[in-house]
mmCIF file of the N, C-alpha and C atoms, coordinates in Angstrom:
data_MODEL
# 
_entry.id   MODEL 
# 
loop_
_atom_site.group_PDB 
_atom_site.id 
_atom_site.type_symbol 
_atom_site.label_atom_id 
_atom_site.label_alt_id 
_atom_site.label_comp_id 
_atom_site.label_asym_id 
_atom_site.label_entity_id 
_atom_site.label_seq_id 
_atom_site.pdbx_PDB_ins_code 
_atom_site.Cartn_x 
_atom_site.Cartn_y 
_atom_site.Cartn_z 
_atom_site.occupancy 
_atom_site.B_iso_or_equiv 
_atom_site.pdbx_formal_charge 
_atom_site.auth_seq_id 
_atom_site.auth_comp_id 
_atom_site.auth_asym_id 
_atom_site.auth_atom_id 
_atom_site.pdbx_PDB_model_num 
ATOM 1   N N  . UNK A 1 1  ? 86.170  64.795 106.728 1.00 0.00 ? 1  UNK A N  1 
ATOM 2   C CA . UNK A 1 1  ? 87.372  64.914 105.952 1.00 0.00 ? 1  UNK A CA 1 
ATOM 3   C C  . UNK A 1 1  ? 88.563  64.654 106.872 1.00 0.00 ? 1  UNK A C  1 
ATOM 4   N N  . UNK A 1 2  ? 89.407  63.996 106.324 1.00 0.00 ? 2  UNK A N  1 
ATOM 5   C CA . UNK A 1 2  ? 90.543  63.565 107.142 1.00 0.00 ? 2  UNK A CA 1 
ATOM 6   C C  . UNK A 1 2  ? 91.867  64.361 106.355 1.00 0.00 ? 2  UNK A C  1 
ATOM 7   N N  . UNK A 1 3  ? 92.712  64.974 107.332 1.00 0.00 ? 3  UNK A N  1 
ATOM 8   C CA . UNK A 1 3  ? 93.766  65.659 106.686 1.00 0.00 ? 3  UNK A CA 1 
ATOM 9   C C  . UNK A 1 3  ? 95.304  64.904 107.609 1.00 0.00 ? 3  UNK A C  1 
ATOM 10  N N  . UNK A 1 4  ? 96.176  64.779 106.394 1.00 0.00 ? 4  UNK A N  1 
ATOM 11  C CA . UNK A 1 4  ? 97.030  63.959 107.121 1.00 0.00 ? 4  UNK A CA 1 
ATOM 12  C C  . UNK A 1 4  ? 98.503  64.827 106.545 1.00 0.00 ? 4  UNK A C  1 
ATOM 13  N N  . UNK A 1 5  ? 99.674  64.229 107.413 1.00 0.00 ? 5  UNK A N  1 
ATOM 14  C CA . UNK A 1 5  ? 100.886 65.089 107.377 1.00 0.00 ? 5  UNK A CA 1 
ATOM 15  C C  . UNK A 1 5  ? 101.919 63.831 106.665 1.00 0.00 ? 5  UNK A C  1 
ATOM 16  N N  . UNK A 1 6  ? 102.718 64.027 106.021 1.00 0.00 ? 6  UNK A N  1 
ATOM 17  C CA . UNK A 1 6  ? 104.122 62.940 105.812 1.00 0.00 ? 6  UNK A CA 1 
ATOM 18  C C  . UNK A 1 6  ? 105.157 64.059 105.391 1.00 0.00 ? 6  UNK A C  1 
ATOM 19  N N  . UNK A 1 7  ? 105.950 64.088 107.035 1.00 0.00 ? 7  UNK A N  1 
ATOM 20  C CA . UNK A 1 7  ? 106.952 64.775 106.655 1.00 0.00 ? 7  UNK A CA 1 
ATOM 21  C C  . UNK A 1 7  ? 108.186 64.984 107.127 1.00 0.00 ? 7  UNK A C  1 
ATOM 22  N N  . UNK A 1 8  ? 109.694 64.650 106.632 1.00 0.00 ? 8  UNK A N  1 
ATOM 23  C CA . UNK A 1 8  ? 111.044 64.483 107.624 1.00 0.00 ? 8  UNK A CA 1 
ATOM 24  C C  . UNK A 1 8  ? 111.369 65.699 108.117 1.00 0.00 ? 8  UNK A C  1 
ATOM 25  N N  . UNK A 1 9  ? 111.316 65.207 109.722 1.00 0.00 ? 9  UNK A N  1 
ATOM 26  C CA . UNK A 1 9  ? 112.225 66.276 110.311 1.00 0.00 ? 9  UNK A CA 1 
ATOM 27  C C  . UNK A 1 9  ? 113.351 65.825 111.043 1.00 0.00 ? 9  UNK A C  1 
ATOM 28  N N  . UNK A 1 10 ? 114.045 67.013 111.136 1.00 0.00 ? 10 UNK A N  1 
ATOM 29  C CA . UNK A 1 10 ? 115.459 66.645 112.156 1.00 0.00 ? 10 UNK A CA 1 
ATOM 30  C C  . UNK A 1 10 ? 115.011 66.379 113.548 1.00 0.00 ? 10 UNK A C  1 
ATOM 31  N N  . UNK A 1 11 ? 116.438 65.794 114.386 1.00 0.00 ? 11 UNK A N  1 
ATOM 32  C CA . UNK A 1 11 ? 116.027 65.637 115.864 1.00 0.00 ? 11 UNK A CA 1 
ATOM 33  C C  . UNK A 1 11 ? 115.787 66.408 116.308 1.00 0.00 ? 11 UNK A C  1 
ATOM 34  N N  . UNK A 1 12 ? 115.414 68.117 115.853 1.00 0.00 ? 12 UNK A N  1 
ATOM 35  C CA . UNK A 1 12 ? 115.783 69.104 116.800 1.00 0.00 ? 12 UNK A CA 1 
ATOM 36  C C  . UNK A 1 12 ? 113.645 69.547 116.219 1.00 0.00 ? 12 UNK A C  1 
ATOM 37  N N  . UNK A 1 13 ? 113.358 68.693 115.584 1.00 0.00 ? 13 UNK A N  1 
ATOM 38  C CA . UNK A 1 13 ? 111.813 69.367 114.760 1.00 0.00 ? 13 UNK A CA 1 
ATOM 39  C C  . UNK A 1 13 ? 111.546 70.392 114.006 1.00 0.00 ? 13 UNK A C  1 
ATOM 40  N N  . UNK A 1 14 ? 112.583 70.078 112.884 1.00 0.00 ? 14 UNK A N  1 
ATOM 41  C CA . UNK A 1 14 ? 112.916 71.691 112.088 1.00 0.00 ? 14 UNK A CA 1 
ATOM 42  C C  . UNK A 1 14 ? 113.055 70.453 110.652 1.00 0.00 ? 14 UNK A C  1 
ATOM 43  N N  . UNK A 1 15 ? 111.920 71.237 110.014 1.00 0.00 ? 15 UNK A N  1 
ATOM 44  C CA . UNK A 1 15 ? 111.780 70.656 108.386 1.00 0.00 ? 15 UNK A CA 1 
ATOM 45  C C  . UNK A 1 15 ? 113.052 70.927 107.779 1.00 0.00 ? 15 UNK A C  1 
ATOM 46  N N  . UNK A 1 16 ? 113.406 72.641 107.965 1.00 0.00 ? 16 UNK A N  1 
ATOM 47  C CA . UNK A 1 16 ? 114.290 72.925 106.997 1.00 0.00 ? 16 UNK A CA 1 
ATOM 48  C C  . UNK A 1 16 ? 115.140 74.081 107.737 1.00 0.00 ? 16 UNK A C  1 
ATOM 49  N N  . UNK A 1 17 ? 116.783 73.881 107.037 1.00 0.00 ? 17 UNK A N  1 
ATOM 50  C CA . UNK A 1 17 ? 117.956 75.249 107.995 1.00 0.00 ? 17 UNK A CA 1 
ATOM 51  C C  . UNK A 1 17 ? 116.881 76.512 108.016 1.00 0.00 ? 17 UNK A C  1 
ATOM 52  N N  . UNK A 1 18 ? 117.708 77.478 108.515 1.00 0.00 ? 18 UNK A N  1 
ATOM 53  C CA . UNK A 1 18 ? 116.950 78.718 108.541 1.00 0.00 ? 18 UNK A CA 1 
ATOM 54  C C  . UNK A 1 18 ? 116.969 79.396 107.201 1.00 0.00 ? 18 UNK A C  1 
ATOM 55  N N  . UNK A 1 19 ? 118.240 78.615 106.413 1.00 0.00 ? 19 UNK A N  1 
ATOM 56  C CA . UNK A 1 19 ? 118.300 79.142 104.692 1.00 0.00 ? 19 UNK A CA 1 
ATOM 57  C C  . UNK A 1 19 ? 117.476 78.834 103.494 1.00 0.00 ? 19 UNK A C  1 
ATOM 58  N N  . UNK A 1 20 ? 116.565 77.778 104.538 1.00 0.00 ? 20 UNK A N  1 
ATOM 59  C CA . UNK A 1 20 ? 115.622 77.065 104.138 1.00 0.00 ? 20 UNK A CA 1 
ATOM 60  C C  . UNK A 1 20 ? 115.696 75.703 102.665 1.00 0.00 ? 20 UNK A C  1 
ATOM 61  N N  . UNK A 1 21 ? 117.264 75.546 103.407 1.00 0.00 ? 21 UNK A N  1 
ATOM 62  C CA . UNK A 1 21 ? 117.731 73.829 102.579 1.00 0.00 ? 21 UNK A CA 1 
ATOM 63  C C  . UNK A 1 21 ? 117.519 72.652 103.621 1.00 0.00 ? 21 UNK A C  1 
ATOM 64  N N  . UNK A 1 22 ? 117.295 71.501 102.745 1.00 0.00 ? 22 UNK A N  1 
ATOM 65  C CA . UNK A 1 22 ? 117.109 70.606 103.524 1.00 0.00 ? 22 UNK A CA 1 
ATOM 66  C C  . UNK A 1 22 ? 118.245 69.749 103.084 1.00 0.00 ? 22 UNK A C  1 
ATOM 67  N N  . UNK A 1 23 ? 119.558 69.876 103.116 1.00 0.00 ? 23 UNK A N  1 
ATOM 68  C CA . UNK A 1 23 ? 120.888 68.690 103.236 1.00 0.00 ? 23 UNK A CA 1 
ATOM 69  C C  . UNK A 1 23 ? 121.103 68.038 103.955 1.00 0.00 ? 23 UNK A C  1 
ATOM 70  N N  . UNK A 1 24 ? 120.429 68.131 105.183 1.00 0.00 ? 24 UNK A N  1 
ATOM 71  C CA . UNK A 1 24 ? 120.903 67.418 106.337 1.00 0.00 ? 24 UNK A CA 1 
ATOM 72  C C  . UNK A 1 24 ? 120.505 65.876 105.979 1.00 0.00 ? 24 UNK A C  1 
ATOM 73  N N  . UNK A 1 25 ? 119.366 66.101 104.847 1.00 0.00 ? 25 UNK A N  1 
ATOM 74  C CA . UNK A 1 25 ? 118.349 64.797 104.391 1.00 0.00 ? 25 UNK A CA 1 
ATOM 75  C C  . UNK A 1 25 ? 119.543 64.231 104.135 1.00 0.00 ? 25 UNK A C  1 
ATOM 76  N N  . UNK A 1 26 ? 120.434 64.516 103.238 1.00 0.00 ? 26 UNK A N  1 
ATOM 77  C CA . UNK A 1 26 ? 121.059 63.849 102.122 1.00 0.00 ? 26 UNK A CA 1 
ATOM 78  C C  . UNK A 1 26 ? 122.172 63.421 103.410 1.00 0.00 ? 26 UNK A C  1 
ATOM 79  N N  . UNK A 1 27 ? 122.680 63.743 104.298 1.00 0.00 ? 27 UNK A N  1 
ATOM 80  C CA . UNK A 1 27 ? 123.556 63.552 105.080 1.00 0.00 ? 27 UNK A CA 1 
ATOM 81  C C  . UNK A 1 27 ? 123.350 62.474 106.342 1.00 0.00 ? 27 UNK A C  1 
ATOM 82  N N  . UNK A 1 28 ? 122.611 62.810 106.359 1.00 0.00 ? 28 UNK A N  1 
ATOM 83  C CA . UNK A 1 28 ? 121.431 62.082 107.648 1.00 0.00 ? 28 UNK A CA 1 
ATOM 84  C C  . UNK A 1 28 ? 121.695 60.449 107.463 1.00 0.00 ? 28 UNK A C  1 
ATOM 85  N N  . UNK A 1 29 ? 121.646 59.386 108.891 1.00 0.00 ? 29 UNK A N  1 
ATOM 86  C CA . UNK A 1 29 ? 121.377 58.419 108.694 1.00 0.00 ? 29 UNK A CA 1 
ATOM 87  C C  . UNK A 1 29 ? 122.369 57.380 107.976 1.00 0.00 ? 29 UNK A C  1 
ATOM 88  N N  . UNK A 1 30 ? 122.322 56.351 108.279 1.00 0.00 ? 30 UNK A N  1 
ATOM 89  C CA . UNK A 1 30 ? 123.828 55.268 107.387 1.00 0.00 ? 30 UNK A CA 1 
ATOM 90  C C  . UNK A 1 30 ? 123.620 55.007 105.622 1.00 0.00 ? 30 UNK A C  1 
ATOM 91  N N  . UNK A 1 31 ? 124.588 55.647 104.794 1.00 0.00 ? 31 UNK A N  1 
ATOM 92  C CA . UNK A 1 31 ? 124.003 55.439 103.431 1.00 0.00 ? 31 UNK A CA 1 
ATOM 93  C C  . UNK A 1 31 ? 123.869 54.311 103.168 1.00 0.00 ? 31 UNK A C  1 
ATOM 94  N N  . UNK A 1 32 ? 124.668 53.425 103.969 1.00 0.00 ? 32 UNK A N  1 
ATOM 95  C CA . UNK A 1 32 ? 125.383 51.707 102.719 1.00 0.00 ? 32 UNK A CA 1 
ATOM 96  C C  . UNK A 1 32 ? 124.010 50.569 103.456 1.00 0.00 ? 32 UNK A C  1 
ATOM 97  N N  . UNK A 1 33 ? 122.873 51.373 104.638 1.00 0.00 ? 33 UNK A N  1 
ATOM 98  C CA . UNK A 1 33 ? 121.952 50.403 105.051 1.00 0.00 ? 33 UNK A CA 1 
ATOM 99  C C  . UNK A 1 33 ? 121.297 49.826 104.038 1.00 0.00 ? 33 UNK A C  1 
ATOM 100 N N  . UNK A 1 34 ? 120.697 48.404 104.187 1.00 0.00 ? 34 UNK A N  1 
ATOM 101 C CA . UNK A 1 34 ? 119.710 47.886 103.377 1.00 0.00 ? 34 UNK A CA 1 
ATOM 102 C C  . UNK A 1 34 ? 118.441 48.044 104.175 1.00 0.00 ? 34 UNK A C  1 
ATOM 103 N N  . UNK A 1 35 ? 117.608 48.734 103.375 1.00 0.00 ? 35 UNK A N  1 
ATOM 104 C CA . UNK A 1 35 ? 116.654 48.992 104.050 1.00 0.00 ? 35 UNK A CA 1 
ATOM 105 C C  . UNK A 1 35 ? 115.341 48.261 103.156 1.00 0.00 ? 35 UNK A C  1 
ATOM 106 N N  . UNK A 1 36 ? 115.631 47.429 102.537 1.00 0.00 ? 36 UNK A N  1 
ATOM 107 C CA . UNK A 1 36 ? 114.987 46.033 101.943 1.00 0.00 ? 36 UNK A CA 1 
ATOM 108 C C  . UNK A 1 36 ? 113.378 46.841 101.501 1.00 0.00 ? 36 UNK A C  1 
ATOM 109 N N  . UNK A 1 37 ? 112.117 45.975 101.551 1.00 0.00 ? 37 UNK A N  1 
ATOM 110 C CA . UNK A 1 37 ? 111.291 46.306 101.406 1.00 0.00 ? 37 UNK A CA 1 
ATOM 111 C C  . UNK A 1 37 ? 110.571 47.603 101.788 1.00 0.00 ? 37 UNK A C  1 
ATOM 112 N N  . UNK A 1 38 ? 111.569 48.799 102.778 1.00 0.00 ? 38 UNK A N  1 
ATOM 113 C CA . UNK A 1 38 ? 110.900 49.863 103.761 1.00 0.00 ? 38 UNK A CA 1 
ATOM 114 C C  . UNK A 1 38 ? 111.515 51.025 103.217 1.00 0.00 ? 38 UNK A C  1 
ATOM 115 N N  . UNK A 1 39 ? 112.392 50.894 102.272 1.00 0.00 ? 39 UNK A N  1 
ATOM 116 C CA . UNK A 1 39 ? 113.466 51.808 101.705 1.00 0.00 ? 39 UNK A CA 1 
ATOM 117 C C  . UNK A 1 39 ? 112.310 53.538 101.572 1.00 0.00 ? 39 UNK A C  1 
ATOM 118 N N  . UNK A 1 40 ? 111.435 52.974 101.263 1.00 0.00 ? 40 UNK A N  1 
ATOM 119 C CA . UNK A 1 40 ? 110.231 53.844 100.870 1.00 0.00 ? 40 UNK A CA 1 
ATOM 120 C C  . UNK A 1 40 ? 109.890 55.030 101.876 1.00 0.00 ? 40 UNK A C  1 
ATOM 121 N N  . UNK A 1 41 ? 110.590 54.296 103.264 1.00 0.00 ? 41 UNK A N  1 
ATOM 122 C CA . UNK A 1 41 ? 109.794 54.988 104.265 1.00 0.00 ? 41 UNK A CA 1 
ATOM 123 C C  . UNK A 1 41 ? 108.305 55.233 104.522 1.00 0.00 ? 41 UNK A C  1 
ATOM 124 N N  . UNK A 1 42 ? 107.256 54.181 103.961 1.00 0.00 ? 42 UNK A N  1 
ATOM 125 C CA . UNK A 1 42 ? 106.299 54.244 103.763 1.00 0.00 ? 42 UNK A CA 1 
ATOM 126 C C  . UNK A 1 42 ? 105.211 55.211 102.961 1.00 0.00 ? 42 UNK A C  1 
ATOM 127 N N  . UNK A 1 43 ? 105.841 56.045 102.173 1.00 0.00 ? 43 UNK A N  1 
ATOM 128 C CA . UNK A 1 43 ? 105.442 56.879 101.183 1.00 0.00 ? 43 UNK A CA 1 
ATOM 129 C C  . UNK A 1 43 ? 104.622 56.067 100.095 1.00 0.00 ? 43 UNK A C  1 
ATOM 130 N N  . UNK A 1 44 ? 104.985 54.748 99.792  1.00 0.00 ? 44 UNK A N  1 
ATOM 131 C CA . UNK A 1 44 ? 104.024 54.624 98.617  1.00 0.00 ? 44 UNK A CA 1 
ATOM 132 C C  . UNK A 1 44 ? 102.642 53.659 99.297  1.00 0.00 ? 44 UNK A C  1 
ATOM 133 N N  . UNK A 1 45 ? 102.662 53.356 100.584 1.00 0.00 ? 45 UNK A N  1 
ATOM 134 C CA . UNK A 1 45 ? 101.108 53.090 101.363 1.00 0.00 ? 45 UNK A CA 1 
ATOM 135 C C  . UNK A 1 45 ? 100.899 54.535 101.756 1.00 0.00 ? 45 UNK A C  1 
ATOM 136 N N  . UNK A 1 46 ? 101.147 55.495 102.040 1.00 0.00 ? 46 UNK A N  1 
ATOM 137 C CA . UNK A 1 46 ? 100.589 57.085 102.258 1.00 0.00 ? 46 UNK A CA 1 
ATOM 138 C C  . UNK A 1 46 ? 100.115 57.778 101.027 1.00 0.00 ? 46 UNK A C  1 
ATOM 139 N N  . UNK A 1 47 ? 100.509 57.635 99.961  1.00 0.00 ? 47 UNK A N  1 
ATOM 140 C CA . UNK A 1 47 ? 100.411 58.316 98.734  1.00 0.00 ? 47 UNK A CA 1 
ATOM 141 C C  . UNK A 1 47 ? 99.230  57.307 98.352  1.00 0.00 ? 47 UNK A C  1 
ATOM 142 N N  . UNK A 1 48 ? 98.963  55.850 98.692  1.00 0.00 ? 48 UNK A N  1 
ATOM 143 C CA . UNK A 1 48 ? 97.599  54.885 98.099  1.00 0.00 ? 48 UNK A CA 1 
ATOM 144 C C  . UNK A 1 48 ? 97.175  55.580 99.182  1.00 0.00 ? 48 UNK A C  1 
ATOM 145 N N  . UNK A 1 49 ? 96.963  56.059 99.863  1.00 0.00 ? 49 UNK A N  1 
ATOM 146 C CA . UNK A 1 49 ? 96.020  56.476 101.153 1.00 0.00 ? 49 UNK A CA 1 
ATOM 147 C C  . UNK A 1 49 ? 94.998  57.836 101.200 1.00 0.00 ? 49 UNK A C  1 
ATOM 148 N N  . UNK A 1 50 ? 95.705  58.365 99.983  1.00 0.00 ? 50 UNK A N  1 
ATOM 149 C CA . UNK A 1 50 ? 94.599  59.913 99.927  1.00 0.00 ? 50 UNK A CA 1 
ATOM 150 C C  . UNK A 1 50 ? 94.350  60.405 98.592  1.00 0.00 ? 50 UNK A C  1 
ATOM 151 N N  . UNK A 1 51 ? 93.535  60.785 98.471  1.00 0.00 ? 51 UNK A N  1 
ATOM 152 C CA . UNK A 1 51 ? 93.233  61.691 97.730  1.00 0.00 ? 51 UNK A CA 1 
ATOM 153 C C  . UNK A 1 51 ? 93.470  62.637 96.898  1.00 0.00 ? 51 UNK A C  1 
ATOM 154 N N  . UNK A 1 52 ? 94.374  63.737 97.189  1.00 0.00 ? 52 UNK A N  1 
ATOM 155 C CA . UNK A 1 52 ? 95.107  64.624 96.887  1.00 0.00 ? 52 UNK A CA 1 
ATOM 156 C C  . UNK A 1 52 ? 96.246  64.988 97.655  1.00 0.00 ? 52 UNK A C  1 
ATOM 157 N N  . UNK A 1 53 ? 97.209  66.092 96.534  1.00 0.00 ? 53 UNK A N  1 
ATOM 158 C CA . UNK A 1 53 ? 97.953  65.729 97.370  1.00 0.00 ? 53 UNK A CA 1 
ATOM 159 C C  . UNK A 1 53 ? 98.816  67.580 97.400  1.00 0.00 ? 53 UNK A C  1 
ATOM 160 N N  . UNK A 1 54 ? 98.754  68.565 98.385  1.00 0.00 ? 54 UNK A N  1 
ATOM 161 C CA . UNK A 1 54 ? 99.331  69.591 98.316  1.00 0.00 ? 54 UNK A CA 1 
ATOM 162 C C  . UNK A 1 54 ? 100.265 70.089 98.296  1.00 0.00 ? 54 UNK A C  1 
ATOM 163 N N  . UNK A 1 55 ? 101.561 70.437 97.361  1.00 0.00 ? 55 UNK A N  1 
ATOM 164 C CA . UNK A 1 55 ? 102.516 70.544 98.054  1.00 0.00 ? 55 UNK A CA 1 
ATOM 165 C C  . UNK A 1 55 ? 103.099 72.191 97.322  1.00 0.00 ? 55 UNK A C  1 
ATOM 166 N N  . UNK A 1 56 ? 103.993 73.131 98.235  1.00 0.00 ? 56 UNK A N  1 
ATOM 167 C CA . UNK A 1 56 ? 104.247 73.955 97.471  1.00 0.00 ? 56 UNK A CA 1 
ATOM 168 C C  . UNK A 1 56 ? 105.474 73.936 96.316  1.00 0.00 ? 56 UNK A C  1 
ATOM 169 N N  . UNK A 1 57 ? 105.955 74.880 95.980  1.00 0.00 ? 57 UNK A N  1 
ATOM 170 C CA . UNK A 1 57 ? 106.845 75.070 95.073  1.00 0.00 ? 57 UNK A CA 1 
ATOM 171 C C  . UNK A 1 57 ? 108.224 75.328 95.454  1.00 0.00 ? 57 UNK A C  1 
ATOM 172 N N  . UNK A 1 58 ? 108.326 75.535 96.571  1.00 0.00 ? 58 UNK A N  1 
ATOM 173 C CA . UNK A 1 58 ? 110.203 75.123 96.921  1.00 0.00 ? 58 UNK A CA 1 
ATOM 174 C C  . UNK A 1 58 ? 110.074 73.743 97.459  1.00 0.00 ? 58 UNK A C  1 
ATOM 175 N N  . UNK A 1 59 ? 108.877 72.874 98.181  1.00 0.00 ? 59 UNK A N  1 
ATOM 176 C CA . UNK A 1 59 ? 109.293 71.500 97.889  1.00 0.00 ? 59 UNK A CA 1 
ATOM 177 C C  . UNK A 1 59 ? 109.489 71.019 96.828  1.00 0.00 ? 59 UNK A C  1 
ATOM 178 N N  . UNK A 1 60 ? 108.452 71.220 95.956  1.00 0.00 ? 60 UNK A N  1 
ATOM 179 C CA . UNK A 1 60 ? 108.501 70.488 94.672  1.00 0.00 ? 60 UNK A CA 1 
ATOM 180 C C  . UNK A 1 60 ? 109.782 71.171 93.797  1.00 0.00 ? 60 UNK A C  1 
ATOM 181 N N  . UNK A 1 61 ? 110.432 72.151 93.845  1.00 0.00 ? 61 UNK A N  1 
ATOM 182 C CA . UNK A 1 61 ? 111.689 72.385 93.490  1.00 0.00 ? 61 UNK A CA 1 
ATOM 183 C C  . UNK A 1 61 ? 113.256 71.333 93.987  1.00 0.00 ? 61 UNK A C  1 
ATOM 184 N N  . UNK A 1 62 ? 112.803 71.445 95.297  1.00 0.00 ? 62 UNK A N  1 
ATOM 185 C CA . UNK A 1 62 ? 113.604 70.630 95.981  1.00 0.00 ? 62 UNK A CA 1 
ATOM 186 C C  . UNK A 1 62 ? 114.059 69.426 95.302  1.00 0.00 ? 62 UNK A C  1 
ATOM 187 N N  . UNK A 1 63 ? 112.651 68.748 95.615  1.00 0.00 ? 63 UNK A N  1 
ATOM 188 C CA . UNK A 1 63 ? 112.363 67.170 94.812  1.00 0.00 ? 63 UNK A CA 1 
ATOM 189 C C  . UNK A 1 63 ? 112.931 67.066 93.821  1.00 0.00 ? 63 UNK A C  1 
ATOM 190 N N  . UNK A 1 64 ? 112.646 67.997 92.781  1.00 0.00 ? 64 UNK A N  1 
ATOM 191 C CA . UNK A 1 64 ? 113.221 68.037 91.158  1.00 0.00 ? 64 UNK A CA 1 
ATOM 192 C C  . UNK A 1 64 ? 114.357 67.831 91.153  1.00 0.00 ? 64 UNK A C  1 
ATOM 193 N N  . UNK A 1 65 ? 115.182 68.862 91.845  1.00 0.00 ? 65 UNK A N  1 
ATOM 194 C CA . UNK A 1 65 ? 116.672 69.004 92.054  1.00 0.00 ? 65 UNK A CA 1 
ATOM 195 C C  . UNK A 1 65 ? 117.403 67.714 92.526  1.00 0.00 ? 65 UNK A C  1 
ATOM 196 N N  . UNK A 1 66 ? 116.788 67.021 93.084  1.00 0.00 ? 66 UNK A N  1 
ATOM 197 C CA . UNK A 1 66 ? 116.905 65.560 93.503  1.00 0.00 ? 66 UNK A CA 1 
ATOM 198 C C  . UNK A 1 66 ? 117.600 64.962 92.447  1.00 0.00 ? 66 UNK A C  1 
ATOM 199 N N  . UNK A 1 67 ? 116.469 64.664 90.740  1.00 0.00 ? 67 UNK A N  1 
ATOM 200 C CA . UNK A 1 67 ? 117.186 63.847 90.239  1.00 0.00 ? 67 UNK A CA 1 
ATOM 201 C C  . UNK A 1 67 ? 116.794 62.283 90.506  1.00 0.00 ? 67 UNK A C  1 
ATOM 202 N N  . UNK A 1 68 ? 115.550 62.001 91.069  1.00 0.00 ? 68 UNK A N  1 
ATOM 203 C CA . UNK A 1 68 ? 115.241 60.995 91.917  1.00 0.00 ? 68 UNK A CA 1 
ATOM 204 C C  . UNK A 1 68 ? 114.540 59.439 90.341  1.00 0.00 ? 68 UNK A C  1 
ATOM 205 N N  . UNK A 1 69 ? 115.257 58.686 90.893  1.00 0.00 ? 69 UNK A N  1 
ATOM 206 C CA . UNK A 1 69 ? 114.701 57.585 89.559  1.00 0.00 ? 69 UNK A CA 1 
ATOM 207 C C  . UNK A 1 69 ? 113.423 57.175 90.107  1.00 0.00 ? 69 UNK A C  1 
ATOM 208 N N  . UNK A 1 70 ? 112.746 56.457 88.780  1.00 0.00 ? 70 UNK A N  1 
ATOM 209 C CA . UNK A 1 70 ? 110.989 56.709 89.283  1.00 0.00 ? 70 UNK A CA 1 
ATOM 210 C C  . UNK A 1 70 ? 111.376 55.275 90.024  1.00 0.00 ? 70 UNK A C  1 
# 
């Protein structure tokens, strides 16, 4: 069995503040880049890559809160 990780962290190796938000995501990085075919960050060859998929309930809250188009 192979178990695998996909997950952003800051430069400092901290998923999330100590308040346990992750804004820095939304802040992070140049907005106006074209990031052409990679925009994905490789999430949709990781997501064809397994099996299942675990995640808890303040990520998946997170996500929601997003607002994210399919």
């Amino acid at each position: 069995m192979k178990c695998s990780v996909f997950i952003a962290t800051s430069a400092d190796g901290f998923i999330a503040k100590n308040d346990g938000s992750v804004d820095w995501l939304h802040a992070a990085g140049k907005h106006d880049a074209d990031m052409g075919d990679e925009a994905d960050m490789g999430m949709v060859s990781f997501m064809a890559s397994i099996d299942c998929l675990i995640m808890g309930r303040k990520c998946m809250n997170m996500i929601d809160s997003m607002n994210l188009t399919p």
